[in-house]
Legacy VTK file of the C-alpha trace (Angstrom):
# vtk DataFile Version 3.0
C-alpha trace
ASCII
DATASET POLYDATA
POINTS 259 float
133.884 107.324 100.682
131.175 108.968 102.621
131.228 112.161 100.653
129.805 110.592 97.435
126.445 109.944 96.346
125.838 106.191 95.940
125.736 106.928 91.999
128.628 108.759 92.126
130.779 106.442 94.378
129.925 103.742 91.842
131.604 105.629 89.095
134.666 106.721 91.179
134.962 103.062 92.639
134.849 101.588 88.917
137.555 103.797 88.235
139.108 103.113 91.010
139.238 99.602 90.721
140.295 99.439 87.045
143.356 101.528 88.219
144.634 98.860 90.830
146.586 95.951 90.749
146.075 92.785 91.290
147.462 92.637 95.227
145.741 96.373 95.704
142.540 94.688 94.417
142.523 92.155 97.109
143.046 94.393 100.090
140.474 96.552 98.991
138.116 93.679 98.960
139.161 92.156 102.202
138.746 96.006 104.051
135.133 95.589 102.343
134.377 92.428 103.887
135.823 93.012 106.774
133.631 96.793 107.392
130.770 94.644 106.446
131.347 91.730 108.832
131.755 94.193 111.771
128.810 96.298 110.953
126.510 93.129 110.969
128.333 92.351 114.593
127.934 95.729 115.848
123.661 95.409 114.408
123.747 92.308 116.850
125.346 94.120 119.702
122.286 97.676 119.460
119.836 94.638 119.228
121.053 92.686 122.885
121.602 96.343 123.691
125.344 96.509 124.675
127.211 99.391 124.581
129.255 100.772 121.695
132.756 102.299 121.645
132.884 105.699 120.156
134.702 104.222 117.443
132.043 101.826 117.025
129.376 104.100 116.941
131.240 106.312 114.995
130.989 103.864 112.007
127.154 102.905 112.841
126.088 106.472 112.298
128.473 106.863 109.494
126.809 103.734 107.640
123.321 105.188 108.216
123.824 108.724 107.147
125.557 106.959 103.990
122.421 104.814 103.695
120.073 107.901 104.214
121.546 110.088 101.110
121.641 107.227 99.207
117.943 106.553 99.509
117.191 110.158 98.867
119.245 110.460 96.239
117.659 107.356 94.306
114.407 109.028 95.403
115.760 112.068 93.415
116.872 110.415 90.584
113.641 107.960 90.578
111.571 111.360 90.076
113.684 113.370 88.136
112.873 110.054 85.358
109.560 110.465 85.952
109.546 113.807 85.206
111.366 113.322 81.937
109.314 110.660 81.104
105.695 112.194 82.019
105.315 113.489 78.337
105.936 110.639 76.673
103.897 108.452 78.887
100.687 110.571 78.586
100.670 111.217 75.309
100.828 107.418 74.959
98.166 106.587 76.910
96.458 109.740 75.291
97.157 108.125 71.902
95.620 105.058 73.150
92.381 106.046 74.499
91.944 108.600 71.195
92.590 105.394 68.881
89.924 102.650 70.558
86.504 102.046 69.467
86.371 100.600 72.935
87.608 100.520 76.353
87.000 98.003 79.517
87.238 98.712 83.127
86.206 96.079 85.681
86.436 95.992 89.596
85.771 93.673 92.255
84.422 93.622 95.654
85.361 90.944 98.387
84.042 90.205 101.632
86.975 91.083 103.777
86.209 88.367 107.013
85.471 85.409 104.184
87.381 86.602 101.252
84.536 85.656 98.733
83.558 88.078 95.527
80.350 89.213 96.646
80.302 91.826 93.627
81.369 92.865 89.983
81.207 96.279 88.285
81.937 96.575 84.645
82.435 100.200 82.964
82.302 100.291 78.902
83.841 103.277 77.192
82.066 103.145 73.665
81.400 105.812 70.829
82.033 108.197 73.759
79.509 107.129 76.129
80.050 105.486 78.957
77.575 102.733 80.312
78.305 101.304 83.698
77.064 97.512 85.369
76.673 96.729 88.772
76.764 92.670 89.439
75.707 91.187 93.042
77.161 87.497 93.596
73.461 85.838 94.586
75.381 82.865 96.292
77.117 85.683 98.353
74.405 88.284 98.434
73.693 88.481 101.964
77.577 88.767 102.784
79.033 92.300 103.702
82.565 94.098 104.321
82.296 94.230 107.855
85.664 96.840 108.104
85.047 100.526 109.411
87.854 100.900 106.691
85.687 99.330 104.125
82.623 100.625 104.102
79.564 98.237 102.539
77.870 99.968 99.437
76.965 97.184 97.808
73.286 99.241 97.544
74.414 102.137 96.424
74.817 101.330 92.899
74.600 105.257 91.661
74.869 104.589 87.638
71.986 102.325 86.858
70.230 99.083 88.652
72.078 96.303 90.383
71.711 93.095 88.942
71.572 89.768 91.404
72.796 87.146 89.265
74.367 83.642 89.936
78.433 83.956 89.520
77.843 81.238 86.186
75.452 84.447 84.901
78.152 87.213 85.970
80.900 85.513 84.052
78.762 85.107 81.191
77.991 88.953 81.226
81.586 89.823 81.979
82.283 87.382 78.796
79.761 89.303 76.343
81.063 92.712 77.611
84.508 92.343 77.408
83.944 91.486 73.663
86.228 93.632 70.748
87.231 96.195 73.374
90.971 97.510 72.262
92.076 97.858 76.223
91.362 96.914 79.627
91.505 99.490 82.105
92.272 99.275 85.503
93.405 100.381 88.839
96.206 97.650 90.031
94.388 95.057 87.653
96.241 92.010 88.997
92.581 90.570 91.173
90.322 91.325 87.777
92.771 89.511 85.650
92.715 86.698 87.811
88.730 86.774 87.824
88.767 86.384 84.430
91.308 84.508 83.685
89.171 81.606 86.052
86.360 82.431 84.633
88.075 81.780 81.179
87.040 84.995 79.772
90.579 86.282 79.578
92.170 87.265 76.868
95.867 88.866 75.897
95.242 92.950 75.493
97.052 95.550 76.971
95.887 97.147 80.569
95.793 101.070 80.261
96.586 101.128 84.486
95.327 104.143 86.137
97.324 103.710 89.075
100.711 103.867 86.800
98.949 106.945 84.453
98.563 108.517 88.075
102.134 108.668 88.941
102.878 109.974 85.211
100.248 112.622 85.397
100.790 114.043 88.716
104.168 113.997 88.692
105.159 111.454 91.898
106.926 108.754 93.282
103.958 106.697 93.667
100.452 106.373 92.036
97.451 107.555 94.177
94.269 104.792 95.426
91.327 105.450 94.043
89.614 107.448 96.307
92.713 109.744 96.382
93.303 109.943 92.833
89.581 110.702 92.331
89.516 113.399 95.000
92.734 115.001 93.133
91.113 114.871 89.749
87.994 117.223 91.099
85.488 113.764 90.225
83.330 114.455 93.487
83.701 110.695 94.290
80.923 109.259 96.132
80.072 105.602 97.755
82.862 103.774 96.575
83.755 100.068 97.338
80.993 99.289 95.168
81.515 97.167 92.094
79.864 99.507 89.893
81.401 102.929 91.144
84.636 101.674 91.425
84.144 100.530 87.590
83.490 103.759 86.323
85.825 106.253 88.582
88.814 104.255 87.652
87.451 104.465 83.309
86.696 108.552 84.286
90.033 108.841 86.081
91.699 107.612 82.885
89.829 109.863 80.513
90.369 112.631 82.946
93.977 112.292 82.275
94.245 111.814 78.822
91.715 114.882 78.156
LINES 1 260
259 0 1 2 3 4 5 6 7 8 9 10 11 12 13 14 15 16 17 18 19 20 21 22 23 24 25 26 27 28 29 30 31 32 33 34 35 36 37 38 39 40 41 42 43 44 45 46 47 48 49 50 51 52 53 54 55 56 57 58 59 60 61 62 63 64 65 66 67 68 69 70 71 72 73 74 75 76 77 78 79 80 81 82 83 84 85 86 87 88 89 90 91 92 93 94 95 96 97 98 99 100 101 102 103 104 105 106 107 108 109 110 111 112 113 114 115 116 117 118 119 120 121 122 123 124 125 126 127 128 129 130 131 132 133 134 135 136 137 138 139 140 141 142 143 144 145 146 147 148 149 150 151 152 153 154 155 156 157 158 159 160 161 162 163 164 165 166 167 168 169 170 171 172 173 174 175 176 177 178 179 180 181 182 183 184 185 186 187 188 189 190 191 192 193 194 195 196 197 198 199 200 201 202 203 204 205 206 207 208 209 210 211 212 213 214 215 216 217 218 219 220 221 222 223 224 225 226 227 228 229 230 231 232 233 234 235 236 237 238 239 240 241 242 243 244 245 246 247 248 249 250 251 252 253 254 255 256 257 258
């Protein structure tokens, strides 16, 4: 057993098990349940720290280097599809962007100790221009990060003027701007569809997400944060965790890609 791949074990144990009988198929599952029983027993005994057997620690490290290949193996397989895939996926999001008359990226700012929106930045790809907002919650304005990890650059707006507005006036901006654009873009846009969703400015379109494009485009496991994925793309990033900046380096990271 311990010489297979997960993936390949699978297909040997299918094959397996369609060539037993009936009786054979019920020992088999029995010696299954019963390896499984005693590895969760032998789990309890590491954790009140009691000594194993050799034979017993035989089969721990057996189950674990099993475990191990398995994981990289998956990990393999998981990026081998994203390598096969990475075509097709950009030159759909490529596709996309080439085919809009216009494109909205939002991002939000929250003040971590309270967990109120203190701002809002809007980014507007349109007749290939781009045309950035910068919104300041007034009922929140004098609120800040406070997180070394977070710095607060709520004044350093670096693509036009700030705007301190009530959060009835934001939505109402967010409403008008959001108007006729083919896509929202965004960078994990779960918190900006839940803005405006409450703000009932929401409406069914497809999310071109930079975070998935990033995996795609680079080739990885994961997708990159913004401040990575920015510094990878050669953008020069500067004061972000600001509304306004975030806005428009997640809508340049996307037409970065798709260039």
């Amino acid at each position: 057993m311990g010489k297979y791949t997960r993936t390949e074990y699978s297909t040997q144990a299918i094959k397996k098990w369609h060539s037993m009988t009936e009786e054979e198929r019920i020992v088999y599952q029995l010696e299954m349940r019963n390896k499984k029983q005693q590895l969760k027993e032998l789990k309890t005994k590491i954790e009140n720290n009691e000594t194993l057997s050799l034979e017993e620690q035989e089969l721990v490290d057996t189950d674990k280097k099993l475990k191990t290949k398995t994981r990289k193996n998956n990990s393999k397989n998981t990026l081998n599809k994203i390598i096969e895939k990475s075509p097709q996926v950009l030159e759909q999001f490529k596709s996309k962007v080439n085919n809009s008359k216009k494109l909205f990226s939002m991002d939000l700012e929250f003040c971590v100790v309270t967990n109120v929106l203190t701002e809002v930045g809007v980014c507007i790809y349109e007749d290939s221009q781009l045309k950035t907002y910068h919104f300041i919650v007034e009922e929140f304005k004098n609120l800040k990060h406070w997180r070394s990890w977070c710095p607060n650059n709520k004044d350093k707006f670096d693509f036009g003027t700030s705007e301190i507005l009530t959060i009835d006036e934001i939505e109402k901006k967010v409403f008008d701007l959001t108007q006729n654009s083919d896509f929202y873009v965004g960078h994990a846009f779960k918190n900006d569809k839940q803005f405006l969703t409450q703000a009932k400015v929401y409406e069914e379109r497809e999310v071109l997400d930079t975070l998935k494009l990033s995996k795609y485009y680079f080739q990885s496991l994961t997708g990159f944060g913004l401040e990575k994925l920015t510094n990878k793309l050669e953008l020069n990033p500067k004061n972000l965790h600001n509304g306004g900046n975030d806005a428009y380096y997640t809508m340049k990271s996307l037409l970065t890609m798709v260039a």
